[in-house]
N, CA, C and O atoms as a Tinker XYZ file with bonds, in Angstrom:
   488  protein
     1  N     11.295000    2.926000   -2.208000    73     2
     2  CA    11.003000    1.577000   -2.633000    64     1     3
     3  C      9.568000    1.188000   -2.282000    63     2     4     5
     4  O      8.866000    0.482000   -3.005000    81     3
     5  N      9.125000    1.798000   -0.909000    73     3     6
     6  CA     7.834000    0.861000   -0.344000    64     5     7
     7  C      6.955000    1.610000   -1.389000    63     6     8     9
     8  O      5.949000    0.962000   -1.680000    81     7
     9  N      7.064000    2.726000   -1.987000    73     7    10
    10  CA     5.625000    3.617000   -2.548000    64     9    11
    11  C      5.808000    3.122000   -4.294000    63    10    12    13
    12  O      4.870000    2.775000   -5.012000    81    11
    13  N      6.979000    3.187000   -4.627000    73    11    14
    14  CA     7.187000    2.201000   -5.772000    64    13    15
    15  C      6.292000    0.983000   -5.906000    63    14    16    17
    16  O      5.314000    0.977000   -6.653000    81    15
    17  N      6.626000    0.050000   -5.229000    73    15    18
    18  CA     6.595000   -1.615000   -4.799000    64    17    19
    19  C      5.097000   -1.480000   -4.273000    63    18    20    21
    20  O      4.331000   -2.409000   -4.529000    81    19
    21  N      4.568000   -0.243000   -3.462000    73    19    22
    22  CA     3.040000   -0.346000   -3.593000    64    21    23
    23  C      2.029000    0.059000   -5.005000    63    22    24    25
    24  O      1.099000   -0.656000   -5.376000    81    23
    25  N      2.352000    1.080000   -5.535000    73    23    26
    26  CA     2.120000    1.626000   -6.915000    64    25    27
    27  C      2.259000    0.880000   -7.973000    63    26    28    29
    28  O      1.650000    1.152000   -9.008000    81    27
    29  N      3.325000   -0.480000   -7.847000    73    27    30
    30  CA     3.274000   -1.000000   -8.904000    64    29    31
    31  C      2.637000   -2.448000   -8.921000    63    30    32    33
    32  O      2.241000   -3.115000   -9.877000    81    31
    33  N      2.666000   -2.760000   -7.407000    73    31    34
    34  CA     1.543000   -4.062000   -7.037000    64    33    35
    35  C      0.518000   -3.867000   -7.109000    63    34    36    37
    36  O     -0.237000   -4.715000   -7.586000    81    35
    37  N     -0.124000   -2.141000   -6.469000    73    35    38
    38  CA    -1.520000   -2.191000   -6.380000    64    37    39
    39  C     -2.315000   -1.817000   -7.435000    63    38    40    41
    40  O     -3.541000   -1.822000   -7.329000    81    39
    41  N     -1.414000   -1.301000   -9.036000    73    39    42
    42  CA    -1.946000   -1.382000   -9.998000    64    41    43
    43  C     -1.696000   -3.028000  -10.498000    63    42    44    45
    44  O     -2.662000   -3.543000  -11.062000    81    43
    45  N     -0.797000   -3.643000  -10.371000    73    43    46
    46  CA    -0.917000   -5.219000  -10.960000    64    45    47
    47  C     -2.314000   -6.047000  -10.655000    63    46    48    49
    48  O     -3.040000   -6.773000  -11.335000    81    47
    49  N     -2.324000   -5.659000   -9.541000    73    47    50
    50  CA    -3.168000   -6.325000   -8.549000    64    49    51
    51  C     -4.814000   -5.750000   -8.750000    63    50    52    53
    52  O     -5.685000   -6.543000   -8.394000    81    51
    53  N     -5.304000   -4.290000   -9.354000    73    51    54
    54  CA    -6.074000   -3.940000   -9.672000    64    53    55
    55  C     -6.352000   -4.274000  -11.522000    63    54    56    57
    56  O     -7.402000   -4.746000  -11.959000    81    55
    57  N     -5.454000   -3.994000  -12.160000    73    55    58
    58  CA    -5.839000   -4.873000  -13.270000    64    57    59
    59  C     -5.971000   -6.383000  -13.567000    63    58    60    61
    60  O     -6.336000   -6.792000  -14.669000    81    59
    61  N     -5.701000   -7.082000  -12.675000    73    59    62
    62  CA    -5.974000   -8.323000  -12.635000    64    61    63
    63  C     -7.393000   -8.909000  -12.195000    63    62    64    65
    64  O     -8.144000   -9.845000  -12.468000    81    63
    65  N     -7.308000   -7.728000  -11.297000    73    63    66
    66  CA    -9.085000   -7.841000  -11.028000    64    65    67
    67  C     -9.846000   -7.448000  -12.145000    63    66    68    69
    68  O    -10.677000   -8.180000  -12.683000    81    67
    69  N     -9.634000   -6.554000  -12.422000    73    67    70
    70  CA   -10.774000   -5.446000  -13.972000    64    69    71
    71  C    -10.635000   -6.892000  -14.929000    63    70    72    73
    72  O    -11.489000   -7.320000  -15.706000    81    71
    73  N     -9.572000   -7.369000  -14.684000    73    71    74
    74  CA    -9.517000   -8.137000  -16.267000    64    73    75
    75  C    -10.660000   -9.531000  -16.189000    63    74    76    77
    76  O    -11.399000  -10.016000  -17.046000    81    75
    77  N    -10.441000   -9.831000  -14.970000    73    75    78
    78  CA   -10.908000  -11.825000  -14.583000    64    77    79
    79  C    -12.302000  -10.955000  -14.683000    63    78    80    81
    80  O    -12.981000  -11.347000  -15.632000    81    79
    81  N    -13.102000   -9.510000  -13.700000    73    79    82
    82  CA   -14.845000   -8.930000  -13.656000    64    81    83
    83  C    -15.004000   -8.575000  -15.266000    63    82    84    85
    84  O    -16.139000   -8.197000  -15.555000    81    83
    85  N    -14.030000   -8.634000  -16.399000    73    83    86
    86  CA   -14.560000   -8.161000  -17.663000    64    85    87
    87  C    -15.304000   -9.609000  -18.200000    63    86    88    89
    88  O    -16.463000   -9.815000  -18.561000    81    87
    89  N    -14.081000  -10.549000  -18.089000    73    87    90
    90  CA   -13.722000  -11.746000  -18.096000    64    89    91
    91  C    -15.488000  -12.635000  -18.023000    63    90    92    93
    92  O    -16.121000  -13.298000  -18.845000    81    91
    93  N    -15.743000  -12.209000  -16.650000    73    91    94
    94  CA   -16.719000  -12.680000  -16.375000    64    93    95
    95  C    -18.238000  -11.753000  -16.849000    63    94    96    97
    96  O    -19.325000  -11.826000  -16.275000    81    95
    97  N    -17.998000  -11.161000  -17.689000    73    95    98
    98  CA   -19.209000  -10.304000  -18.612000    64    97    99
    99  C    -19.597000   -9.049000  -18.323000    63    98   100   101
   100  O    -20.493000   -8.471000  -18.937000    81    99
   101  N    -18.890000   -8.515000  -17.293000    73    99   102
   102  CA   -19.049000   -7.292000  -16.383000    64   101   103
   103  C    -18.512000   -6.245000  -17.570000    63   102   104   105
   104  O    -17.639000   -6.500000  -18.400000    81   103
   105  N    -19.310000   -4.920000  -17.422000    73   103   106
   106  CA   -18.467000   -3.836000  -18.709000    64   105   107
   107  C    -17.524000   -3.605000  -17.451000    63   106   108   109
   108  O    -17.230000   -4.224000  -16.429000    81   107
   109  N    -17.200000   -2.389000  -18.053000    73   107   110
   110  CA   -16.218000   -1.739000  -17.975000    64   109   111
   111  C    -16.472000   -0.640000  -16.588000    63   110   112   113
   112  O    -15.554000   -0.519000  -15.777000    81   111
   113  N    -17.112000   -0.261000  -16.496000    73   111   114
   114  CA   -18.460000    0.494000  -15.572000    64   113   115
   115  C    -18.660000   -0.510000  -13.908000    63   114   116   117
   116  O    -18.259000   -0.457000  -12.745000    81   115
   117  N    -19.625000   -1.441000  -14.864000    73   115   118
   118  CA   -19.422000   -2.345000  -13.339000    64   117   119
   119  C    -18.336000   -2.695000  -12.905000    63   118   120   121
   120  O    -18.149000   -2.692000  -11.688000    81   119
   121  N    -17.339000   -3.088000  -13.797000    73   119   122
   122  CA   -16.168000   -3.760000  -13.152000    64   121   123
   123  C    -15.410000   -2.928000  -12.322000    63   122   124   125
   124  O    -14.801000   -3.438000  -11.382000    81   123
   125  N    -15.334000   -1.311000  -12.597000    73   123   126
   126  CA   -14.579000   -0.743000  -11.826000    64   125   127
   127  C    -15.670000   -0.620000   -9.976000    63   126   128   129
   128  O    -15.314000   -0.847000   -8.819000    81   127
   129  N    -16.448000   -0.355000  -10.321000    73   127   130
   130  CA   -17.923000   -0.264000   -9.258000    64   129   131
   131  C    -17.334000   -1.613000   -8.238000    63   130   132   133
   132  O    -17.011000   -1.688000   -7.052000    81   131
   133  N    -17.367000   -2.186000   -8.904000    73   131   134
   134  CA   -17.415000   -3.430000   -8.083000    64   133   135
   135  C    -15.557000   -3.353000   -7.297000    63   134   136   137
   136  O    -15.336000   -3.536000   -6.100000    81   135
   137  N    -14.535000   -3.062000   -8.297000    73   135   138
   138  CA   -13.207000   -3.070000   -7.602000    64   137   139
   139  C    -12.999000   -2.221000   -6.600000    63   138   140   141
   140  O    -11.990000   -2.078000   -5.910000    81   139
   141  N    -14.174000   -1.585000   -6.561000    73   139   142
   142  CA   -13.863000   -0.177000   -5.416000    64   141   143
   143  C    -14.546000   -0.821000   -4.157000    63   142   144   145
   144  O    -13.934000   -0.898000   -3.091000    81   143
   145  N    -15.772000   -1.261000   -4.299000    73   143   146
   146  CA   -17.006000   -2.087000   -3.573000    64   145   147
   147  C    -16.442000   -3.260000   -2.845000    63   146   148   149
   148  O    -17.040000   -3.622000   -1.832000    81   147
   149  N    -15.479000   -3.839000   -3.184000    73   147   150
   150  CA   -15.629000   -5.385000   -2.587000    64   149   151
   151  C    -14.382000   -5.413000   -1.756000    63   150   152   153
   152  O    -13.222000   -5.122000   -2.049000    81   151
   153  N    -14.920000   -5.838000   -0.646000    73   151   154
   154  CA   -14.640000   -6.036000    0.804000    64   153   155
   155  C    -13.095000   -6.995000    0.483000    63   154   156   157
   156  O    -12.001000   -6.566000    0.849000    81   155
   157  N    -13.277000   -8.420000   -0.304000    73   155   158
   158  CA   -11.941000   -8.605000   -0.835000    64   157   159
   159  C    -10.843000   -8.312000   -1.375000    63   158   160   161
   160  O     -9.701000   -8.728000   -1.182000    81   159
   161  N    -11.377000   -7.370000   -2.245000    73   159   162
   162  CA   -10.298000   -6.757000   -3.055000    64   161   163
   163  C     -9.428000   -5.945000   -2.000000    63   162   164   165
   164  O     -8.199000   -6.000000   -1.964000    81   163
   165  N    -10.348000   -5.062000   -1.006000    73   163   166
   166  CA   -10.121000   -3.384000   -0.474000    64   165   167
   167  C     -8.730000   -4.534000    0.542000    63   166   168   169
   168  O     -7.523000   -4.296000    0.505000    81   167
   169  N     -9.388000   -5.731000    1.354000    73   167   170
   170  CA    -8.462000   -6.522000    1.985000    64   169   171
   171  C     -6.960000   -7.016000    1.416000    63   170   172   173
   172  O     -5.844000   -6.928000    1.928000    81   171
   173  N     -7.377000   -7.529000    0.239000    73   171   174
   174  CA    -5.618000   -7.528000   -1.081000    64   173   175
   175  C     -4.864000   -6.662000   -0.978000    63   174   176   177
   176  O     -3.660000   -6.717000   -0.731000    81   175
   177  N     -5.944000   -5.227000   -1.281000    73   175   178
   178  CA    -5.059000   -4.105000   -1.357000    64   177   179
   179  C     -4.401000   -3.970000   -0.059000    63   178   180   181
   180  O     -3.182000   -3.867000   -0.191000    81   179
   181  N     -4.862000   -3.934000    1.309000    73   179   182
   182  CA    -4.118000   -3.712000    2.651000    64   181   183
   183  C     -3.192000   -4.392000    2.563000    63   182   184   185
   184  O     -2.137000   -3.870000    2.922000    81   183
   185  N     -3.130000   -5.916000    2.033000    73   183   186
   186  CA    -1.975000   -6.711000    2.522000    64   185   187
   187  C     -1.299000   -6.767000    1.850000    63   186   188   189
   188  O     -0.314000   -7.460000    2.106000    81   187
   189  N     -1.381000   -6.110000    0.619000    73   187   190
   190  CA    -0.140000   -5.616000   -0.619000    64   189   191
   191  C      0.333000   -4.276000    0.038000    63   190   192   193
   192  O      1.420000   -3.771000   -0.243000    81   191
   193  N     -0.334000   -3.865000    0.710000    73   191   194
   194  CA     0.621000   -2.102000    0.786000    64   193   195
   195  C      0.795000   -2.211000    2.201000    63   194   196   197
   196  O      1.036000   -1.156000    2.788000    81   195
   197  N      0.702000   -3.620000    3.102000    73   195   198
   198  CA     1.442000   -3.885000    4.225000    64   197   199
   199  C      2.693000   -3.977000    4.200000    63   198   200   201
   200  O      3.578000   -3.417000    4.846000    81   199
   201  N      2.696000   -5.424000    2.668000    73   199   202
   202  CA     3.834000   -6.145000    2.400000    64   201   203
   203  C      5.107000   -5.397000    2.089000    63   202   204   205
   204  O      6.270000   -5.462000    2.487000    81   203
   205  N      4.325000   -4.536000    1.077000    73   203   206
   206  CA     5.269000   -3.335000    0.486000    64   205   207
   207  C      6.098000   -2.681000    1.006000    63   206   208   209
   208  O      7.234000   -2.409000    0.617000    81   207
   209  N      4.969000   -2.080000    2.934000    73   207   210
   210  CA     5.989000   -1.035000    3.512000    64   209   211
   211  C      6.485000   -1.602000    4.256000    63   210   212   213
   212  O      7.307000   -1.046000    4.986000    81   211
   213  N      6.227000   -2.791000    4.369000    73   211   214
   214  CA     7.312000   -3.676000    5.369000    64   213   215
   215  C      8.580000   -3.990000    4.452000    63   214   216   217
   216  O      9.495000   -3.496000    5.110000    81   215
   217  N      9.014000   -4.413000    3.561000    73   215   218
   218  CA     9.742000   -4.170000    2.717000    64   217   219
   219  C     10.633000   -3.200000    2.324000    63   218   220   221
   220  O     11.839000   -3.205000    2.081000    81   219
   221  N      9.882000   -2.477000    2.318000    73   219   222
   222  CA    10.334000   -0.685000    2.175000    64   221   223
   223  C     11.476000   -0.187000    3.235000    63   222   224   225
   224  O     12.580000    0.305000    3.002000    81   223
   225  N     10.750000   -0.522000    4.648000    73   223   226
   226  CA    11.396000   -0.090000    6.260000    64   225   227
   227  C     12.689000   -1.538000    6.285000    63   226   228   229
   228  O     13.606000   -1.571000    7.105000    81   227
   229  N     12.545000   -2.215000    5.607000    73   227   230
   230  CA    13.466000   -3.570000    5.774000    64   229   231
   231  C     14.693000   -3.106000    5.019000    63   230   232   233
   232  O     15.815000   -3.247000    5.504000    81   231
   233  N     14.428000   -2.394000    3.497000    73   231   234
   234  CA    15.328000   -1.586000    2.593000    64   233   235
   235  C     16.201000   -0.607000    3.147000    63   234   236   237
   236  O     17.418000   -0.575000    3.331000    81   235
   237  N     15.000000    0.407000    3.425000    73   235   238
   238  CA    15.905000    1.744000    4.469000    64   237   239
   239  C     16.716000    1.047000    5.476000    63   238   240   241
   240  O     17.937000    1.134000    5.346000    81   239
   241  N     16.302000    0.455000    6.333000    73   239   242
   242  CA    16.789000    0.389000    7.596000    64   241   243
   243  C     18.178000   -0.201000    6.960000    63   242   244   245
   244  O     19.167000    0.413000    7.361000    81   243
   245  N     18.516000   -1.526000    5.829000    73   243   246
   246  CA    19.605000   -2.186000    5.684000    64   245   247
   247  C     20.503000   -1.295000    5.027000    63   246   248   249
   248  O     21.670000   -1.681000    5.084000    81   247
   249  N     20.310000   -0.165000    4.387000    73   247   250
   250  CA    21.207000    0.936000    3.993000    64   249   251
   251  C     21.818000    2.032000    5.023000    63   250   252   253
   252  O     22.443000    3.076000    4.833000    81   251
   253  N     21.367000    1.345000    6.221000    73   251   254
   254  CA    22.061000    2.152000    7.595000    64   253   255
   255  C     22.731000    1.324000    8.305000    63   254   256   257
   256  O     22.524000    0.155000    8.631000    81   255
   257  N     23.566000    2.061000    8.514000    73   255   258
   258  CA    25.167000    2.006000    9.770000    64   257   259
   259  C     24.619000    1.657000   11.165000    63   258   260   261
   260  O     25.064000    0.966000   12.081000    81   259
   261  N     23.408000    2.435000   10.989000    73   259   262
   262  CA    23.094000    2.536000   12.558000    64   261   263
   263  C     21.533000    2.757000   12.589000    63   262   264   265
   264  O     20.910000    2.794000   11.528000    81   263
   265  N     20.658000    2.961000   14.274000    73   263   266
   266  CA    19.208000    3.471000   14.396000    64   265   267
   267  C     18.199000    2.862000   13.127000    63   266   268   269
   268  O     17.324000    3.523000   12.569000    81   267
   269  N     18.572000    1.364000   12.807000    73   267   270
   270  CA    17.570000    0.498000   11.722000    64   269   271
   271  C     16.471000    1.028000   11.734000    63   270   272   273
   272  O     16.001000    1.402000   10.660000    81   271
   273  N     15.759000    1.210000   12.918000    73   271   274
   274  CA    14.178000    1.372000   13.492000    64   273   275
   275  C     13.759000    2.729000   12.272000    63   274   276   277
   276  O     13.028000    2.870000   11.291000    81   275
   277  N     15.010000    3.760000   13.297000    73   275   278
   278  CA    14.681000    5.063000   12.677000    64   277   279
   279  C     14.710000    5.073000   11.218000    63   278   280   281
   280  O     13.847000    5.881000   10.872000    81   279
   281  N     15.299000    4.555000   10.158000    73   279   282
   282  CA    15.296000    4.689000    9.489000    64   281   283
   283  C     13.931000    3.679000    8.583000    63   282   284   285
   284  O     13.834000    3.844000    7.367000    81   283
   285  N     13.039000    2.762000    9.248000    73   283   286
   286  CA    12.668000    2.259000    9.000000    64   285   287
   287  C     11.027000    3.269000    9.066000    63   286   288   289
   288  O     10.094000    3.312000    8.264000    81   287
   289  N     11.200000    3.815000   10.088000    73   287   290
   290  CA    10.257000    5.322000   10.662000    64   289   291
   291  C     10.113000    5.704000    9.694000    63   290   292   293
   292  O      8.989000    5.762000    9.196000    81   291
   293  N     11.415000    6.187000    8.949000    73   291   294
   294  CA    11.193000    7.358000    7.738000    64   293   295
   295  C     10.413000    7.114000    6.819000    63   294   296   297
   296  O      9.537000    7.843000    6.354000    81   295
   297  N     10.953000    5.217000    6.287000    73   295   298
   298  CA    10.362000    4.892000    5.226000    64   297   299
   299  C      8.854000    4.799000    5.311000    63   298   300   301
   300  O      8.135000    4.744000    4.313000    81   299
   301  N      8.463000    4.787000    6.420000    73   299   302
   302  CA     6.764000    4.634000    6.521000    64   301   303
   303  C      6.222000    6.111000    5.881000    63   302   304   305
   304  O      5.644000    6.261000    4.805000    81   303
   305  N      6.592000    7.177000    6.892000    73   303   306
   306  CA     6.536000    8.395000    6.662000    64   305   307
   307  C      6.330000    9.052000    5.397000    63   306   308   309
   308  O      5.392000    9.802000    5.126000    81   307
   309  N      7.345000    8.689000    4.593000    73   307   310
   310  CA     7.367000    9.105000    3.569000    64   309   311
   311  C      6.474000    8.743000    2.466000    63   310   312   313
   312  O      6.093000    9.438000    1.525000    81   311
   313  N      6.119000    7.087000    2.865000    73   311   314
   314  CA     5.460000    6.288000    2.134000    64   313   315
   315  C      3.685000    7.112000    2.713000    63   314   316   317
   316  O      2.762000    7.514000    2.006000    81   315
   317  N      3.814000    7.090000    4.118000    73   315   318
   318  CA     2.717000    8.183000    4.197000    64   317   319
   319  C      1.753000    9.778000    3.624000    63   318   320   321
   320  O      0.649000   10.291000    3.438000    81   319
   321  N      3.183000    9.939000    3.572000    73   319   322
   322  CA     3.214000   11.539000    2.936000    64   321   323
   323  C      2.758000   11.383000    1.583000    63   322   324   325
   324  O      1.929000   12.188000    1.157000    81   323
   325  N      3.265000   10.285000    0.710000    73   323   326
   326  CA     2.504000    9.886000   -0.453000    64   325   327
   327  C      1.403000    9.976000   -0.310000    63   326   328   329
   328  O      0.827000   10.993000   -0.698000    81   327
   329  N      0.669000    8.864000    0.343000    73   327   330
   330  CA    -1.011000    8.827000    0.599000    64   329   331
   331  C     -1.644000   10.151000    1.053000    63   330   332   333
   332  O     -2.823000   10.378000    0.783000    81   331
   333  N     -0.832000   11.101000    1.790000    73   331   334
   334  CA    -1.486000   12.052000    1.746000    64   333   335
   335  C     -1.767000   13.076000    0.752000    63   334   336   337
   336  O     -2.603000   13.967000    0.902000    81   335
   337  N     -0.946000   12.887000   -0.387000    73   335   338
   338  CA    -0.991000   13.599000   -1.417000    64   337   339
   339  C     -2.274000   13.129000   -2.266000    63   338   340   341
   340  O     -3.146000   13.915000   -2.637000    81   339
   341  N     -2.280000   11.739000   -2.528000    73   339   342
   342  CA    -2.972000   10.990000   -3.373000    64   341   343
   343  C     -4.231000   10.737000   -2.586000    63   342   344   345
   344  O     -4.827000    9.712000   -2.916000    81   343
   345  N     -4.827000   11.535000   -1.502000    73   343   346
   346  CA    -6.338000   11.878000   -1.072000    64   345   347
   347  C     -6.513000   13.279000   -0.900000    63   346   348   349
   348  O     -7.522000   13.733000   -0.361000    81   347
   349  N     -5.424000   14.110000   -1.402000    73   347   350
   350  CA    -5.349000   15.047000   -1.300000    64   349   351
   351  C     -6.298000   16.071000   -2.806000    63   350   352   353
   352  O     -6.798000   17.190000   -2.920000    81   351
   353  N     -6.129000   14.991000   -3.594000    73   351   354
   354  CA    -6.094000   15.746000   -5.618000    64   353   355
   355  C     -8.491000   16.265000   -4.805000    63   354   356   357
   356  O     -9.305000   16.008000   -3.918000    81   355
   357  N     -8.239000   17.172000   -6.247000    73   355   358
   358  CA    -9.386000   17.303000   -6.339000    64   357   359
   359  C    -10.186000   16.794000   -6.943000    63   358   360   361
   360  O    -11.203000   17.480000   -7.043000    81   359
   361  N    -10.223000   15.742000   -7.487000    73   359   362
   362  CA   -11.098000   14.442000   -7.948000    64   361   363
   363  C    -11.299000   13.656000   -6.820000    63   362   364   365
   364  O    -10.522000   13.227000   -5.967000    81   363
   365  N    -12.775000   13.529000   -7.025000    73   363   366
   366  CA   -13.462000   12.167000   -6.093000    64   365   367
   367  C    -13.037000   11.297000   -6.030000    63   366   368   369
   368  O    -12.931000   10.995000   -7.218000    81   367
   369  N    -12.594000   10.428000   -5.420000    73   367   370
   370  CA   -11.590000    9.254000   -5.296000    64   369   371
   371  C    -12.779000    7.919000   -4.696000    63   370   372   373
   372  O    -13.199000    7.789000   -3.546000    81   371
   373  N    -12.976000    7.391000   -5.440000    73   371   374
   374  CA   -13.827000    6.366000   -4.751000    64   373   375
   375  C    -13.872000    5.424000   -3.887000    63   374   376   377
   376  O    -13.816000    4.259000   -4.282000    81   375
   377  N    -14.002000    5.777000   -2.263000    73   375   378
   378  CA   -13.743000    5.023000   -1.571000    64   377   379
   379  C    -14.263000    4.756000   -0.157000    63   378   380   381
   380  O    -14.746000    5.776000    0.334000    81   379
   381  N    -14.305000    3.686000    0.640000    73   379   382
   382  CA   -15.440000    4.014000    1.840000    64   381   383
   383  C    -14.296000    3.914000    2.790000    63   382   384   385
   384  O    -13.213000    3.423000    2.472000    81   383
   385  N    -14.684000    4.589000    4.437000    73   383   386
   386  CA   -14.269000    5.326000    5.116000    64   385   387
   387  C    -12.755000    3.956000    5.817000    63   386   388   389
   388  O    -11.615000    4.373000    6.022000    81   387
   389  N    -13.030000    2.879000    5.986000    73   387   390
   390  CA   -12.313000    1.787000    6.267000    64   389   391
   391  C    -11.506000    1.596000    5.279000    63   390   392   393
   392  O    -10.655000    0.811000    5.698000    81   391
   393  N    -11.245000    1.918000    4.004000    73   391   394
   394  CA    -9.441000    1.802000    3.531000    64   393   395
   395  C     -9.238000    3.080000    3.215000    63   394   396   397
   396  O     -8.123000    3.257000    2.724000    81   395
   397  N     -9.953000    4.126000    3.320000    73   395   398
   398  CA    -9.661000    5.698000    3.654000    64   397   399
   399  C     -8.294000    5.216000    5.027000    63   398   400   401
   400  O     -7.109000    5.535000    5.124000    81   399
   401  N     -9.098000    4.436000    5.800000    73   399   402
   402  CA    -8.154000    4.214000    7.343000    64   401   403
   403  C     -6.824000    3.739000    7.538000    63   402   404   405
   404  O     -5.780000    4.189000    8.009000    81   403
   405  N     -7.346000    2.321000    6.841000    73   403   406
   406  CA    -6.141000    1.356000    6.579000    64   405   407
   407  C     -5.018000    1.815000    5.737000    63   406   408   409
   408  O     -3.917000    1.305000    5.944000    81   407
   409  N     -5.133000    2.605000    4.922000    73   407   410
   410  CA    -4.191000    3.211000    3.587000    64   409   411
   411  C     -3.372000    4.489000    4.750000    63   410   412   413
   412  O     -2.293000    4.977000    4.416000    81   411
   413  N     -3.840000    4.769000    5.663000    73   411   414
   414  CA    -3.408000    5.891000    6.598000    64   413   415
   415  C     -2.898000    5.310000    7.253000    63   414   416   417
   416  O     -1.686000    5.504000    7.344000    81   415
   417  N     -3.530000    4.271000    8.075000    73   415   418
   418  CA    -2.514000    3.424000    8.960000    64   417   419
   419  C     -1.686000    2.501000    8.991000    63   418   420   421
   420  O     -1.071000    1.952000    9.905000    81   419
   421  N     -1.721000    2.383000    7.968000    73   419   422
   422  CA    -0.295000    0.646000    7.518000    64   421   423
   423  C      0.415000    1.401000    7.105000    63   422   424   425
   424  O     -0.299000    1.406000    6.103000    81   423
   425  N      1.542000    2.438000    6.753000    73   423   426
   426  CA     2.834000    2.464000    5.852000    64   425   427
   427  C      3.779000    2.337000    7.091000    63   426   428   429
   428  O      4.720000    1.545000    7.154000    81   427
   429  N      3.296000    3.490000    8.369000    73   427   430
   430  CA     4.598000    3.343000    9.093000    64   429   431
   431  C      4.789000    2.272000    9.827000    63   430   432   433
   432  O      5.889000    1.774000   10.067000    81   431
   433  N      3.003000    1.613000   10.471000    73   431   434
   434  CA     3.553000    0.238000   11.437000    64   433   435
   435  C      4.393000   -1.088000   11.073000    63   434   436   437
   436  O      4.954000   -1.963000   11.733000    81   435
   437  N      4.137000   -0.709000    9.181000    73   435   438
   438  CA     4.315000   -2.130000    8.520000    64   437   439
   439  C      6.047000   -1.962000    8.373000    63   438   440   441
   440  O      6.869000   -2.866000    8.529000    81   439
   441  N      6.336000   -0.459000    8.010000    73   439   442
   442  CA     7.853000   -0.025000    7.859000    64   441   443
   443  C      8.209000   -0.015000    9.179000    63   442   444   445
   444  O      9.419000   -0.182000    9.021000    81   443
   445  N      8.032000    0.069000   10.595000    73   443   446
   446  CA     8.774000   -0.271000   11.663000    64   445   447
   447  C      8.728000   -1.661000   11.565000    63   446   448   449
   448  O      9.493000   -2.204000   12.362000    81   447
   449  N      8.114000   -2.387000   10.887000    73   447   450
   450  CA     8.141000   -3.874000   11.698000    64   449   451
   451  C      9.418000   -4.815000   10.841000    63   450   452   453
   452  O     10.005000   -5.784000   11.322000    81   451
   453  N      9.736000   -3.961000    8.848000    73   451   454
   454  CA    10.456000   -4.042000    8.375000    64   453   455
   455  C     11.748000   -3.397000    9.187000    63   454   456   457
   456  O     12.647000   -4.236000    9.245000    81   455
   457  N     12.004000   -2.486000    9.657000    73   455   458
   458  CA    12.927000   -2.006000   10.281000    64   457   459
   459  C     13.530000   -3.212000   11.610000    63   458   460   461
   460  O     14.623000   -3.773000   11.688000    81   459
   461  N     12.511000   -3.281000   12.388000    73   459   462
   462  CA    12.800000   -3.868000   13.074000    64   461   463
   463  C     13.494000   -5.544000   13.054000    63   462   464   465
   464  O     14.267000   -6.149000   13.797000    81   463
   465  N     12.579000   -5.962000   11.488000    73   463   466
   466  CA    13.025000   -7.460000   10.960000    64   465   467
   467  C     14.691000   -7.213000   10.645000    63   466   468   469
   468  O     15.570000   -8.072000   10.720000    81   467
   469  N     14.829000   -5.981000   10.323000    73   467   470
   470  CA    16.798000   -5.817000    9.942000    64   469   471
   471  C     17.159000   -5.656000   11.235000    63   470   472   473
   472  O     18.239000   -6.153000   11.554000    81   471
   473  N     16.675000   -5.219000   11.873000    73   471   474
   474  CA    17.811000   -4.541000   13.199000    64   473   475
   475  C     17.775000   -6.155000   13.919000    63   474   476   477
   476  O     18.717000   -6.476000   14.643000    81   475
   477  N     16.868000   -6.934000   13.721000    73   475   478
   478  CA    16.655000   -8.272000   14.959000    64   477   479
   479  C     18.108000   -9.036000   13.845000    63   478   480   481
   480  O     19.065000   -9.451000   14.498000    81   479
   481  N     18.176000   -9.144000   12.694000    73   479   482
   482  CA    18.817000   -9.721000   11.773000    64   481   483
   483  C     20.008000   -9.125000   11.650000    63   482   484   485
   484  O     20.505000   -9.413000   10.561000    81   483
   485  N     20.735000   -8.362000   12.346000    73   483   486
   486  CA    21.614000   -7.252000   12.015000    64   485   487
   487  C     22.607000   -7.531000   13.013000    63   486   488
   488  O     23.600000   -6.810000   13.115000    81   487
């Protein structure tokens, strides 16, 4: 769910941008330049693929009997293992070294904290 629910926000959320920088007279060229570039956007994106894997670990964990946390672990993990694939391809991926970071470090803290929101609720 969390790599879904990120994949499909953080493309919503990236064409919404391309559309308002076309919008505003930008080609096609700059507009992407700039969606990669700006300190706001790169911030959206963190707190969409926070939201996501917190969500995600909130999902797993409520489809368990038992160990919410752990299962909330997985969902990060896995949601991790994604990102490692998708910096993995051999195309240049355009991006500077701080959401290189953040994209590494938010799936599992955000999916324990979902985990943990079921197990406190549970």
């Amino acid at each position: 769910m969390a790599i879904a629910a990120t994949a499909f926000f953080g493309a919503l959320e990236s064409n919404i941008t391309l559309w308002v920088l076309t919008q505003r007279g930008l080609s096609a060229q700059e507009a992407y330049g700039q969606l990669f570039d700006s300190t706001g956007q790169n911030f959206v994106s963190a707190f969409v693929n926070f939201l996501c894997n917190a969500i995600g670990g909130y999902t797993a964990s409520s489809l368990a009997s038992k160990r919410f946390v752990v299962h909330g672990i997985s969902a990060g993990v896995i949601s991790l293992l994604f990102v490692a694939v998708m910096y993995a391809t051999p195309i240049s991926y355009p991006s500077n070294a701080w959401t290189v970071a953040w994209s590494v470090l938010i799936p599992v803290p955000a999916a324990v904290l979902g985990g943990y929101l079921h197990a406190w609720r549970a």
